[in-house]
N, C-alpha and C positions, 0 to 999 in steps of 0.2 A: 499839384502834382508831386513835389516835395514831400507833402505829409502822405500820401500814398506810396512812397518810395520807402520813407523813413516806416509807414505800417508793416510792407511788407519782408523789408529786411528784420524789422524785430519778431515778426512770425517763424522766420527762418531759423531764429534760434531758440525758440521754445524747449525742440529736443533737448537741449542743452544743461535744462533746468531739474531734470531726470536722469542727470548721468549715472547715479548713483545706485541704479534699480533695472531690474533684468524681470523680462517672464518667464516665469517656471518650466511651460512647457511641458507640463504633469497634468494627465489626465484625470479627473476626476472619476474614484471609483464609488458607482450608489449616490449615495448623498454624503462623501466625505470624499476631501485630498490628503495627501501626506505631503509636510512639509519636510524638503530634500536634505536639510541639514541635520534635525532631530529624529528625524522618521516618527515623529507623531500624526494623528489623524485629527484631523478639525473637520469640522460642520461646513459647508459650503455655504457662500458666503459671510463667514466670519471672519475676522482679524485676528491676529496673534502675534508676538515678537519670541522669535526662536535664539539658541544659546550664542548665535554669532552675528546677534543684537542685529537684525535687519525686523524692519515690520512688513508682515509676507499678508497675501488672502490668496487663496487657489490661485488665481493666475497670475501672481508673479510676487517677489519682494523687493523691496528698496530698504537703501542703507539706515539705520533709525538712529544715527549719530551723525552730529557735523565734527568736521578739526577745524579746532583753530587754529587761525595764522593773524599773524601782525602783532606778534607778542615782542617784550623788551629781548634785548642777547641776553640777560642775566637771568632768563627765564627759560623754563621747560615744559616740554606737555608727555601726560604721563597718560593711556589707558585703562579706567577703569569697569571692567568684565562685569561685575557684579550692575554696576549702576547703568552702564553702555554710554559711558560720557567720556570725554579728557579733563585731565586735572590740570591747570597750569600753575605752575608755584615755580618758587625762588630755587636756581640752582643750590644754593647754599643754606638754604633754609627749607626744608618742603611744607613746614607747617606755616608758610606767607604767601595765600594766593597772589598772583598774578592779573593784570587787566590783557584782556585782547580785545584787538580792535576789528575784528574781523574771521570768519569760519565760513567752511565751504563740505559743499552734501548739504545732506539733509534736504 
């Protein structure tokens, strides 16, 4: 009964594991949608990552970058637009990455 308890509480937060991703809620016009951010058209059922780095398909996008966290205090995270990643490097140095121990999304 336990492990049935313990199944169903961990069902319960599946939602949880997608917080990062929303449905578009855009109608597909023909055989193409437009993605809401870019306003380009893509092919129904295809994938694409638009300029504010989420990876979208007609019905919905989710975030296409994690942050990290559980980095040193002497450390920073910086966003970089081009790559859709964070940097984490040395306050005092940025050309010395940094380790984390841990990122959430994605």
């Amino acid at each position: 009964m336990k492990c049935l308890a313990l199944a169903l509480l961990l069902c319960a937060q599946l939602h949880l594991l997608h917080g990062a991703c929303y449905m578009t809620g855009v109608l597909p016009v023909g055989t193409h949608c437009q993605d809401a951010v870019d306003k380009t058209w893509h092919a129904i059922g295809s994938k694409w990552r638009n300029s504010a780095c989420e990876d979208c398909t007609c019905t919905g996008c989710c975030q296409g970058y994690s942050t990290p966290v559980g980095f040193p205090d002497d450390c920073m995270k910086e966003f970089d637009n081009e790559k859709c990643e964070y940097k984490v490097f040395k306050k005092t140095d940025p050309t010395q990455a940094c380790p984390f121990f841990a990122s959430v999304g994605k």
